[in-house]
C-alpha positions as CSV (number, residue, x, y, z in Angstrom):
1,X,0.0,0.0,0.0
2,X,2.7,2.6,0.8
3,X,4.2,1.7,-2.6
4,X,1.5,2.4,-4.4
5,X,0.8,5.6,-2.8
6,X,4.6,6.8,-3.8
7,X,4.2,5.9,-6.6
8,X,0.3,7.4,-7.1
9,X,1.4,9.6,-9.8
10,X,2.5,6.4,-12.1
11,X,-0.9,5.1,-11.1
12,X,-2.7,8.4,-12.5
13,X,-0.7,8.6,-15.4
14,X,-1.4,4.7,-16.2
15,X,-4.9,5.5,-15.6
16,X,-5.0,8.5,-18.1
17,X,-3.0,6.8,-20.7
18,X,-5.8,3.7,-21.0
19,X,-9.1,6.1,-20.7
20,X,-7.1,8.1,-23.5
21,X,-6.3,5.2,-26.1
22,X,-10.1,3.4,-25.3
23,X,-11.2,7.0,-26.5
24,X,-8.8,6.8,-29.5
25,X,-9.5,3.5,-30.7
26,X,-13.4,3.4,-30.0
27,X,-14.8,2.1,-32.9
28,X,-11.9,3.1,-34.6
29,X,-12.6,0.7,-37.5
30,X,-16.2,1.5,-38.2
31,X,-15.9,5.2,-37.7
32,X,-12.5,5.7,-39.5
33,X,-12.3,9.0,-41.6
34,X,-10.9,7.7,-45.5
35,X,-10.9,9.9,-47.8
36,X,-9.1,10.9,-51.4
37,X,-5.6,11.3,-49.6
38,X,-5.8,8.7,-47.2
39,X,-6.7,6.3,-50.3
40,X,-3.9,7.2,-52.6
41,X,-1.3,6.8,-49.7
42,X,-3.1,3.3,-48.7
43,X,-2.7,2.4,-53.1
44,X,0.6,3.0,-52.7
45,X,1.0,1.4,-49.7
46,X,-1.0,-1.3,-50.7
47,X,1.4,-2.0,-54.1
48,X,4.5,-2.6,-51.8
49,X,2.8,-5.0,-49.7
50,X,1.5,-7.3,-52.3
51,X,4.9,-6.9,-54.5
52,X,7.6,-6.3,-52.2
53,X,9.3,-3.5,-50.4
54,X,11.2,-2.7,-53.0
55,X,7.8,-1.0,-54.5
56,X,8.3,2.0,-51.7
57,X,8.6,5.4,-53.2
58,X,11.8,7.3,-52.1
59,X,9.7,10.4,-51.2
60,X,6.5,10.7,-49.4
61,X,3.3,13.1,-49.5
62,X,3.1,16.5,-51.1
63,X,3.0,19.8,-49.4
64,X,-0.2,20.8,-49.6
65,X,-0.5,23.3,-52.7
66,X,2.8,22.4,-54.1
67,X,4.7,19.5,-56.3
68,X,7.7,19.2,-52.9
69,X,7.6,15.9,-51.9
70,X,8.3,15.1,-47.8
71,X,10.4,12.7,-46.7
72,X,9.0,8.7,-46.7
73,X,8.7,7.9,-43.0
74,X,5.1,8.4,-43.0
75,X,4.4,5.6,-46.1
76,X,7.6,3.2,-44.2
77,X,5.5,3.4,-41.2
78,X,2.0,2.6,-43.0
79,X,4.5,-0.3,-44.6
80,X,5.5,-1.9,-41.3
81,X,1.9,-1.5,-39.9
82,X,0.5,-3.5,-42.6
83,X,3.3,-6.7,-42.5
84,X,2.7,-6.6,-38.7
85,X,-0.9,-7.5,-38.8
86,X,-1.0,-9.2,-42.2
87,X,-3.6,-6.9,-43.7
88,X,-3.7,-3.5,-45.8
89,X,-7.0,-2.5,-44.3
90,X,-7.5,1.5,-44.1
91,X,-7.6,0.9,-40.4
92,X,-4.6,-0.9,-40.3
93,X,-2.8,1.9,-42.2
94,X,-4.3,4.6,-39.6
95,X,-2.5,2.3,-36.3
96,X,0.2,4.5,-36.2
97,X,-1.0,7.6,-35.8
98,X,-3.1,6.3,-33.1
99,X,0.0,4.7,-31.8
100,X,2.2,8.1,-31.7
101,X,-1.0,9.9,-30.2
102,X,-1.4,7.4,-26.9
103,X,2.7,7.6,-26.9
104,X,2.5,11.6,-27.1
105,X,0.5,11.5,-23.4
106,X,3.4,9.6,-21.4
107,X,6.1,11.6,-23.3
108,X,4.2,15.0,-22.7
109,X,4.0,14.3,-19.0
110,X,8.2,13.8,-18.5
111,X,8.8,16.8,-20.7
112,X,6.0,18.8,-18.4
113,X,8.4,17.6,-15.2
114,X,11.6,19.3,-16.6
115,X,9.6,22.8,-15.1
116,X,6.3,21.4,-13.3
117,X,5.5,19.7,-10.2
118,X,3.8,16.9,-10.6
119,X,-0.3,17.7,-10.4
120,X,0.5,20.5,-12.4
121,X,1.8,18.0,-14.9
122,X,-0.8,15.4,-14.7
123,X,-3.7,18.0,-14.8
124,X,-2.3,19.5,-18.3
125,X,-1.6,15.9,-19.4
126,X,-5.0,14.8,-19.1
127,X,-6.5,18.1,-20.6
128,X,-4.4,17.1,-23.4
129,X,-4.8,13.4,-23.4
130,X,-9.2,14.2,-23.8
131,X,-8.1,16.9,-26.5
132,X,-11.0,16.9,-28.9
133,X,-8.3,17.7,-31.8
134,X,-6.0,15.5,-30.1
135,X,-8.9,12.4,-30.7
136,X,-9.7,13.8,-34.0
137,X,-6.7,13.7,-35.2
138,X,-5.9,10.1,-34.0
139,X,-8.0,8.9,-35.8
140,X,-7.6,8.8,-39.5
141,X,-4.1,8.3,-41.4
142,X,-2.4,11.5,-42.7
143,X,1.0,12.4,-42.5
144,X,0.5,15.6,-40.4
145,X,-0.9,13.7,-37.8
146,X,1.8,12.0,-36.0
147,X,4.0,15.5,-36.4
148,X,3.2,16.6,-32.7
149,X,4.8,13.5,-31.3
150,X,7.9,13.5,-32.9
151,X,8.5,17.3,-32.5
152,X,8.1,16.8,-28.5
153,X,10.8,13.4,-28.6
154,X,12.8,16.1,-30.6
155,X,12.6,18.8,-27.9
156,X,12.4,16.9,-25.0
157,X,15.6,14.9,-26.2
158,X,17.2,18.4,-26.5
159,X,16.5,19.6,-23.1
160,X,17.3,16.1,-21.4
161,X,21.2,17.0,-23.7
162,X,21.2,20.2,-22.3
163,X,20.8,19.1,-18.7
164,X,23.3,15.5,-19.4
165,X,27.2,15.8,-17.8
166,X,28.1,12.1,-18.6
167,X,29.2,11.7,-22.6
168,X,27.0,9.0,-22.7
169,X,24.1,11.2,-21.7
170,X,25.4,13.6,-24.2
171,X,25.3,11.0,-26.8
172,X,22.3,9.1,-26.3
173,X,20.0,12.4,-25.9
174,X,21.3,14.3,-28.8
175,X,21.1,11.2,-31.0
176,X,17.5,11.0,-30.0
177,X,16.8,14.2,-30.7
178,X,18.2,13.8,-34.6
179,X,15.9,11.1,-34.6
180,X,12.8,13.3,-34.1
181,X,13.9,15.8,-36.3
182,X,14.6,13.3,-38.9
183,X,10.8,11.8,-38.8
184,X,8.9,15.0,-37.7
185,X,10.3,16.6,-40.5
186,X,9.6,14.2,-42.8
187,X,5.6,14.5,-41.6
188,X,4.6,18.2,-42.2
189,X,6.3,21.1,-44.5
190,X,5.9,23.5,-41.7
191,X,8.2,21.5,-39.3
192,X,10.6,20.7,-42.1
193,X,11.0,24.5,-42.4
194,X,11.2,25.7,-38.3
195,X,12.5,22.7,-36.4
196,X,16.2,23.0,-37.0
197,X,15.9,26.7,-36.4
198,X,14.0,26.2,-33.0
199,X,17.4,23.4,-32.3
200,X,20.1,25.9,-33.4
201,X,18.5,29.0,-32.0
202,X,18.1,27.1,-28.3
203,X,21.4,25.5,-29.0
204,X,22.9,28.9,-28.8
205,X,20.8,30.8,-26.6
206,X,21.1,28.2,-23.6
207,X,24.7,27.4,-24.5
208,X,24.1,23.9,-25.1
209,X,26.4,24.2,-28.2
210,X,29.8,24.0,-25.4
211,X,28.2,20.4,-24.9
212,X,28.8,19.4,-28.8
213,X,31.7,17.3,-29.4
214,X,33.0,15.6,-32.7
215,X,31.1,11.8,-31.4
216,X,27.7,13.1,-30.9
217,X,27.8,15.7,-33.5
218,X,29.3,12.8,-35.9
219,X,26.4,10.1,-34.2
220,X,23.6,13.1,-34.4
221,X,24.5,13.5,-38.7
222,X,24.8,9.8,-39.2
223,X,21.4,9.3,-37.9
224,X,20.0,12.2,-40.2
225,X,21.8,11.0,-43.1
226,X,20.5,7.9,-42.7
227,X,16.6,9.0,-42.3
228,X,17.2,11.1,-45.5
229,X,19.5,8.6,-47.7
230,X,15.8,8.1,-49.3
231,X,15.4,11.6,-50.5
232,X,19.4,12.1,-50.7
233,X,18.8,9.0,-53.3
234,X,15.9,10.5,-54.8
235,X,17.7,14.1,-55.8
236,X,20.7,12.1,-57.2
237,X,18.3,10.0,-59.7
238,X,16.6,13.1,-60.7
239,X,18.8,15.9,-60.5
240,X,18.0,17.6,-57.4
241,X,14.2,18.0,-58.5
242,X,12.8,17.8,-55.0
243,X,14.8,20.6,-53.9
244,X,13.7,23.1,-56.5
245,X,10.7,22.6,-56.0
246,X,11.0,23.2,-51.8
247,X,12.6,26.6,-53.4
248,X,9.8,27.2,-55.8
249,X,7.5,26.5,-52.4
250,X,9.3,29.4,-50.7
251,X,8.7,31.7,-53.0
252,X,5.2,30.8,-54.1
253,X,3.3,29.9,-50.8
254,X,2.9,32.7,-48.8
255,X,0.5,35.8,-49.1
256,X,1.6,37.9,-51.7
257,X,-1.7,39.8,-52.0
258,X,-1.7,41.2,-48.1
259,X,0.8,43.8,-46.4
260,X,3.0,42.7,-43.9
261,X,0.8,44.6,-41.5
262,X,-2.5,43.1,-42.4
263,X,-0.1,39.4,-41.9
264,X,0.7,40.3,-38.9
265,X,-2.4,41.4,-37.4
266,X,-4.4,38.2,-38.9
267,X,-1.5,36.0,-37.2
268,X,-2.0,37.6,-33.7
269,X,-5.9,36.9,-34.5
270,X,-5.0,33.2,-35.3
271,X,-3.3,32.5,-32.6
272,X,-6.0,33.6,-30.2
273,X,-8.4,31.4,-31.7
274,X,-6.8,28.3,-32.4
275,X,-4.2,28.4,-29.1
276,X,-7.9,28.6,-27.3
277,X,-9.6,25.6,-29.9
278,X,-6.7,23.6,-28.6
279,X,-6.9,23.8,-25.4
280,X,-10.8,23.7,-25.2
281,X,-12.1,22.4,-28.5
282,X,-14.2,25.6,-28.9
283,X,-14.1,28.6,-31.1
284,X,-17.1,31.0,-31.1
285,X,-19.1,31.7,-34.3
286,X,-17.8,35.1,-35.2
287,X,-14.3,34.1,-33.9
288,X,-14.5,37.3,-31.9
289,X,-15.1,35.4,-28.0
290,X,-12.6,32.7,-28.8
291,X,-9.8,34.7,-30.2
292,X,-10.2,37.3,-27.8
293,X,-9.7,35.1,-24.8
294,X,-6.8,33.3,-26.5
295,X,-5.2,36.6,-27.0
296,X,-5.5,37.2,-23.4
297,X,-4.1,33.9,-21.9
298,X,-1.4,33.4,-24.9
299,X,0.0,36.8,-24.3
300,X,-0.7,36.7,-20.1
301,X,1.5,33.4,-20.1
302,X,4.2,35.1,-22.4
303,X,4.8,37.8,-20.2
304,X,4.9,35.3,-16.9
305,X,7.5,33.2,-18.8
306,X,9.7,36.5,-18.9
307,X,9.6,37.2,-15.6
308,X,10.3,33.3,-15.1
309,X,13.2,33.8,-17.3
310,X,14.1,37.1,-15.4
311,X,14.0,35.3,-11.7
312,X,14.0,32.1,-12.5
313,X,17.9,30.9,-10.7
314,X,17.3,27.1,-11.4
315,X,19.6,27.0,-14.8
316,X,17.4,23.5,-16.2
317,X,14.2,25.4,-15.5
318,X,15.8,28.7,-17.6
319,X,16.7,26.7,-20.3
320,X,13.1,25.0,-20.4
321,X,11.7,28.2,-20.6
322,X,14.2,29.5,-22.9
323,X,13.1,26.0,-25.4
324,X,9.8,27.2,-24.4
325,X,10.1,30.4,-25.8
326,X,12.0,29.7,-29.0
327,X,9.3,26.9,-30.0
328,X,6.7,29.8,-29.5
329,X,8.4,32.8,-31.1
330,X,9.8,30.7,-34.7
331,X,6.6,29.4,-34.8
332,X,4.7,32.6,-34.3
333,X,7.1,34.5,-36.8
334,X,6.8,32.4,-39.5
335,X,3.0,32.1,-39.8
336,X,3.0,35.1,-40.3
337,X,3.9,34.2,-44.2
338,X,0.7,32.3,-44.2
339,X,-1.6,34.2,-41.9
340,X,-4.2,34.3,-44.3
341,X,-3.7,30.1,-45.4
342,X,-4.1,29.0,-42.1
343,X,-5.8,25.7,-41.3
344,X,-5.8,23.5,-38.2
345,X,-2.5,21.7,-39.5
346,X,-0.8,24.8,-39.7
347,X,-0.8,24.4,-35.2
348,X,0.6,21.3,-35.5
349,X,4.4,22.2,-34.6
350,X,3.0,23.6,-31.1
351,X,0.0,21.0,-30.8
352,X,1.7,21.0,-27.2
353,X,1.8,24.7,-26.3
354,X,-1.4,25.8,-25.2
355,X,-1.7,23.0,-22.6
356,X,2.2,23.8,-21.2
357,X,0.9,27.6,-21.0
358,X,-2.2,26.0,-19.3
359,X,0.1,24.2,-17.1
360,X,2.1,27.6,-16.0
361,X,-1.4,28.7,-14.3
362,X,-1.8,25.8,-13.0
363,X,1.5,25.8,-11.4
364,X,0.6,29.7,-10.3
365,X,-2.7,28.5,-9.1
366,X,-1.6,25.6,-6.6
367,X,1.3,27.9,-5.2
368,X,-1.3,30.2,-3.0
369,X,-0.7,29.6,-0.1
370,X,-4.9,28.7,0.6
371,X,-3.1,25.2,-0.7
372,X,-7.1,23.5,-0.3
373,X,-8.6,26.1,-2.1
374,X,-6.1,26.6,-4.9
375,X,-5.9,22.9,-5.3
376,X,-9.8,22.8,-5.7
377,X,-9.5,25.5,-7.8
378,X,-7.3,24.0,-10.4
379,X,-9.0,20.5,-10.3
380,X,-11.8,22.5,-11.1
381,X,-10.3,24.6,-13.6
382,X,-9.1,21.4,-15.3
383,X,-12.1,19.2,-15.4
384,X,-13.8,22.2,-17.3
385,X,-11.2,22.1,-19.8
386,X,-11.6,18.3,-20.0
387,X,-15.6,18.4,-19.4
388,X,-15.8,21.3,-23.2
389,X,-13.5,18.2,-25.1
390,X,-15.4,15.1,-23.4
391,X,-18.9,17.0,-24.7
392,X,-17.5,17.6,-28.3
393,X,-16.1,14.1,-28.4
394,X,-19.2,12.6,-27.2
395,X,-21.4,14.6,-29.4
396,X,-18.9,13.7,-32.4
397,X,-19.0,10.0,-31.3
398,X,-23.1,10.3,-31.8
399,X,-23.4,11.6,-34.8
400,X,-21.7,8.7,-36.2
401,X,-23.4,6.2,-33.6
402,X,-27.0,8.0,-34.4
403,X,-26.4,8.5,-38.0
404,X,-27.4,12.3,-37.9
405,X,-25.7,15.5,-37.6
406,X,-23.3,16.6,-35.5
407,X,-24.8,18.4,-32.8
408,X,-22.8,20.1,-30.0
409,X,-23.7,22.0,-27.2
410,X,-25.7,25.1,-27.5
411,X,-25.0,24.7,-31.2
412,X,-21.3,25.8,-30.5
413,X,-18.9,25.7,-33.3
414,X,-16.4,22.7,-33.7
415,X,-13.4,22.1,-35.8
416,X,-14.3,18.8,-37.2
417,X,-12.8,20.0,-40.3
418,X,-11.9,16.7,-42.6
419,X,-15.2,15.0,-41.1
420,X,-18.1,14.7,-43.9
421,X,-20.6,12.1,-42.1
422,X,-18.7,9.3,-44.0
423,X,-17.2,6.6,-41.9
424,X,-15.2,3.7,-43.5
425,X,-17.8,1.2,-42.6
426,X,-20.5,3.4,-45.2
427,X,-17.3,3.2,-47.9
428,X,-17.4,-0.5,-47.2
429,X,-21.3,-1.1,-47.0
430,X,-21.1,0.6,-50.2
431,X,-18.1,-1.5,-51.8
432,X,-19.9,-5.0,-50.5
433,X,-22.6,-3.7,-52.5
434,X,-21.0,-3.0,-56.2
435,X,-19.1,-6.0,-55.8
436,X,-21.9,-8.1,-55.1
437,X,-24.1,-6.6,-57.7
438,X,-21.0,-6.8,-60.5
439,X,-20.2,-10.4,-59.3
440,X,-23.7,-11.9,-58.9
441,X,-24.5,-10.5,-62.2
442,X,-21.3,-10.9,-64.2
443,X,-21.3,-7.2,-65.1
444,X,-18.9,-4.5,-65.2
445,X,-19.3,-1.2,-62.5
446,X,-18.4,1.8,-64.4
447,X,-18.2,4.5,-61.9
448,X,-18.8,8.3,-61.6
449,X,-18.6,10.5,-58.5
450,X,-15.7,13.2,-56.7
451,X,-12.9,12.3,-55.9
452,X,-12.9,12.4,-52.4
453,X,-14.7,9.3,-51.8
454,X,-14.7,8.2,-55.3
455,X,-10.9,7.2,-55.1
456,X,-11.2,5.1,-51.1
457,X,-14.2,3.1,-52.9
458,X,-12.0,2.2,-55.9
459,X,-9.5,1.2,-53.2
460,X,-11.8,-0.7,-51.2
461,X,-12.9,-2.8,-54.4
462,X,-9.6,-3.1,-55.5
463,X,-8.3,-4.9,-51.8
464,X,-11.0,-7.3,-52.3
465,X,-10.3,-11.1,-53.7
466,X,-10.6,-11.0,-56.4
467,X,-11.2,-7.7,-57.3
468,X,-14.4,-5.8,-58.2
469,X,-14.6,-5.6,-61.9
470,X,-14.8,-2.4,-62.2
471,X,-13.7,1.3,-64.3
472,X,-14.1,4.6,-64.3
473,X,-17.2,5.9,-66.3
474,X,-17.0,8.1,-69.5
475,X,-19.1,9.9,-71.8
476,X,-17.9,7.9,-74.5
477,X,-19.5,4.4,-72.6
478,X,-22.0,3.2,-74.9
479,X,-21.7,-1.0,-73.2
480,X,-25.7,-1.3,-72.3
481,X,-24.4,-4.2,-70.2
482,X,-22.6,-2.5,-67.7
483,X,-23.4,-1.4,-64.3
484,X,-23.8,2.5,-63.9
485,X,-23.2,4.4,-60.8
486,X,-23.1,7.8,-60.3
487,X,-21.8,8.7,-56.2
488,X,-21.7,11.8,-54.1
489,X,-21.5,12.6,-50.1
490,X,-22.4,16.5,-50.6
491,X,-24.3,17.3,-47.6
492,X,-26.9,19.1,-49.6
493,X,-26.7,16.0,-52.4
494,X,-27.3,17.4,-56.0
495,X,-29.5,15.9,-59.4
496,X,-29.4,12.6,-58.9
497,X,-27.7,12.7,-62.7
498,X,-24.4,14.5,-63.0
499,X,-25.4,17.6,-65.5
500,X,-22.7,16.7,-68.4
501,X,-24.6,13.1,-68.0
502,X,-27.8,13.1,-68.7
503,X,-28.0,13.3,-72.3
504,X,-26.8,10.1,-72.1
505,X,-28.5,8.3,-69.0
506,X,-31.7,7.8,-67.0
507,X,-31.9,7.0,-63.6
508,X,-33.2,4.0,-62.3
509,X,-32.8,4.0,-58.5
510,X,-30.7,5.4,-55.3
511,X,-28.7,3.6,-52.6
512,X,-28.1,5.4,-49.3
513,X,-25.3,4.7,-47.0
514,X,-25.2,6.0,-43.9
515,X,-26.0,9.9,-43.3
516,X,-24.5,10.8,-46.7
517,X,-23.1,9.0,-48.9
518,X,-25.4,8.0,-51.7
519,X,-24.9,5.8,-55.0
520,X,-27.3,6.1,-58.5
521,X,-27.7,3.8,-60.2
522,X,-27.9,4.8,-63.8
523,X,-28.9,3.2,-67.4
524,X,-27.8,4.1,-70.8
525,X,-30.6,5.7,-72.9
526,X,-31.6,3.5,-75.9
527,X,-30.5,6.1,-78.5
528,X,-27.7,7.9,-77.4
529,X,-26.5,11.6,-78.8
530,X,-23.7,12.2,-81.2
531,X,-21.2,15.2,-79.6
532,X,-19.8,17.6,-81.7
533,X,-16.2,17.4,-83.0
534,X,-14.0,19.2,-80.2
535,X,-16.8,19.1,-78.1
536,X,-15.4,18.7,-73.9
537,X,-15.9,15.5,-72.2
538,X,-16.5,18.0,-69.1
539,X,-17.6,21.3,-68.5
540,X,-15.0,22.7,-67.0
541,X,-11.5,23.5,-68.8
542,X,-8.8,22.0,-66.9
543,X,-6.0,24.2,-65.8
544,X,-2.4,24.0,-66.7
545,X,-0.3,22.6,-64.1
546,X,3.3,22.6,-63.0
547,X,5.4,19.6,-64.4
548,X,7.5,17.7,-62.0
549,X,9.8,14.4,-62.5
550,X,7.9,11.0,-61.9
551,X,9.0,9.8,-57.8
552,X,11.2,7.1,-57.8
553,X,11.0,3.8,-55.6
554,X,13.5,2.1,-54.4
555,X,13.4,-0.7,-57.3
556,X,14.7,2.2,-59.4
557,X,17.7,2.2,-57.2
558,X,18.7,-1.2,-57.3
């Protein structure tokens, strides 16, 4: 009994860590976001682990709104997910990101007791661990997503350095702390861009560069070089394209169109709202409640951190603060390129921040010396925080358990922002049925519908053995024998009969899966109209695009 009350903060943690990762993988399967993205990374995926390893790209995603290429870690992890349990299942692909979430709550906790005492620490940890975004986020496979967790082993790695006086400490710290910058930059373009300036700025501001020597400096590159011999590979088979195009990004991806005042003011007004969504899943209607009170407690906590710094004589807890403050400031600054851009992902690099600025009052908080009342006060303070996240979760968890729209409390707004009402389990519903309906009849499915879900139901008919026989549908069909269907998840759905379509078909009936998404089934009219010559296949003219060299695999290499 007396060990377990010394250890009771173990026990909590513990505690924490399995409500947190029940939350995470509830009906993770079922209710598993898949979409366009998440379906092209899964095909390519998918291709490795049916023909060999040797199938893996050397490059991974694309920035968003550019041809730059990340690193690979993301698909390699996807990769390893799927030999582990056998099975290239969209859930299976999504494991790690779940995975690196649950780790995140542990890791978050030691990294909150290189300042914090330890309810301070535990309180923040569990606002974070019941983070609707946190949950969200967990939840569906996309490269962004694991970011948070490998930019706190970065930073935590690189404090734990900065307090180490054995070489071996030395070494093994800074090695780990190449190895989250090698796979959080690899996850998001944004971290590529401001995590080795958040290392080299705290590197010289705490003075941890006097703790460099030639072995861990040699150990920290060798690790690097090895987590970016895929790109390194790439760029030498074709002629350093990747890295043009990160220079092209540069140039191109920020707000040419706004002055630098206008940036700077929009920034100050983004990081109100979304430090406060973080932290408490809500952001008012007009913006105007929610970015106010972020304002207030971001720019409150700033100036307590520079008195810390100012008074603080502890030289571990000065340097936290000091990694505290860099992390913040590179972050801030730089957004300020893409103030007017900004999306959720765009707070990824300081997913942690808002709830290490909620720890600092917390830590202010239990230090009046009313110790019964301030400790009441906090526990109160944080179940709030946790109650606003547990509500949004819970009414997000319904939607999909009710099959009706998402209804939060009071009607507040919630950043549910890749979420359309369809779940993997109405992708599948829907795949069981073309297969069945193309295999029981002996007839081809020739589909139409957007991409978004368009491309995860080819996927899911593709992963089937054998196959759904199946292609994508064209004005120039004219095979009476096929199977027709037209798909869509808009919420407000549209004619049942895509517009350039119905000269040529009728429809014939409607299949509805879950709250959205719905399939038409279609039939080729008996006489069927001759187009003009030149005459578009679509409506729309398609744009001219950027060319870029085909990405290599690693077959190519050997």
């Amino acid at each position: 009994m007396g060990r377990l009350y010394k250890n009771w903060r173990y026990l909590t943690l513990g505690i924490i860590i399995v409500l947190a990762a029940f939350v995470r993988l509830y009906h993770f399967h079922d209710w598993l976001y898949f979409a366009m993205d998440q379906a092209r990374d899964a095909m390519l995926v998918h291709k490795a682990y049916d023909s060999g390893i040797l199938q893996l790209p050397l490059l991974g995603p694309r920035a968003a709104g550019t041809f730059l290429r990340l690193g690979p870690a993301f698909y390699y992890f996807q990769y390893i997910s799927a030999k582990i349990f056998n099975s290239a299942d969209p859930a299976v692909l999504a494991f790690p990101d779940a995975l690196f979430s649950i780790l995140s709550i542990p890791l978050f906790y030691f990294f909150l007791r290189l300042y914090f005492k330890k309810i301070s620490s535990l309180l923040a940890v569990a606002a974070h661990a019941f983070s609707f975004l946190a949950i969200e986020y967990s939840r569906f496979a996309w490269n962004p997503n694991s970011a948070p967790f490998w930019i706190l082993a970065c930073l935590y790695s690189l404090a734990k350095f900065s307090q180490s006086e054995t070489k071996k400490g030395k070494l093994l710290w800074l090695g780990a702390a190449a190895a989250g910058l090698g796979f959080a930059s690899q996850m998001h373009f944004l971290v590529f861009l401001t995590l080795p300036m958040i290392i080299a700025i705290y590197f010289i501001w705490s003075g941890g560069w006097r703790k460099l020597d030639w072995k861990n400096i040699l150990l920290a590159l060798l690790i690097l070089a090895i987590l970016y011999l895929p790109m390194i590979l790439s760029e030498m088979k074709t002629g350093g394209d990747n890295m043009k195009q990160f220079i092209f990004a540069l140039k191109n991806k920020s707000n040419a169109d706004y002055s630098l005042k206008d940036k700077i003011f929009q920034n100050i007004f983004n990081h109100g709202n979304y430090y406060f969504m973080l932290l408490t899943s809500y952001m008012s209607r007009t913006g105007k409640f929610s970015m106010i009170a972020g304002i207030v407690f971001v720019t409150a906590t700033l100036l307590k951190m520079f008195f810390g710094l100012r008074d603080e004589k502890d030289k571990n807890k000065r340097n936290f603060l000091k990694l505290i403050s860099v992390w913040f400031a590179i972050i801030f600054f730089v957004l300020i390129l893409f103030a007017f851009q900004i999306r959720p992902r765009f707070f990824f690099p300081v997913f942690f921040l808002p709830f290490v600025f909620f720890a600092f009052w917390l830590e202010w908080l239990l230090a009046w010396k009313k110790k019964y009342w301030a400790f009441g006060a906090a526990i109160l303070i944080s179940f709030a925080v946790i109650a606003l996240n547990a509500e949004a979760t819970y009414a997000w968890y319904k939607s999909f358990a009710k099959q009706e729209e998402l209804r939060p409390l009071k009607g507040r707004f919630l950043a549910v922002q890749p979420m359309h009402g369809v779940a993997l389990s109405h992708l599948e519903a829907a795949a069981d049925f073309l297969d069945s309906r193309s295999k029981s009849e002996g007839r081809q499915i020739h589909l139409y519908g957007d991409m978004t879900f368009r491309v995860p139901l080819q996927y899911l008919m593709e992963i089937k053995n054998p196959p759904t026989d199946y292609k994508l549908m064209s004005r120039k069909d004219t095979d009476q024998s096929a199977l027709y269907f037209s798909m869509t998840a808009d919420k407000d759905g549209y004619t049942e009969i895509p517009e350039n379509y119905r000269i040529k078909f009728d429809l014939e009936n409607s299949f509805i899966f879950g709250q959205r998404l719905q399939l038409f089934e279609m039939k080729l009219k008996e006489i069927q109209p001759e187009y003009k010559k030149g005459e578009k296949n679509s409506g729309e003219k398609k744009k001219p695009r950027a060319r870029r060299k085909e990405r290599v695999k690693w077959e190519n290499v050997f």
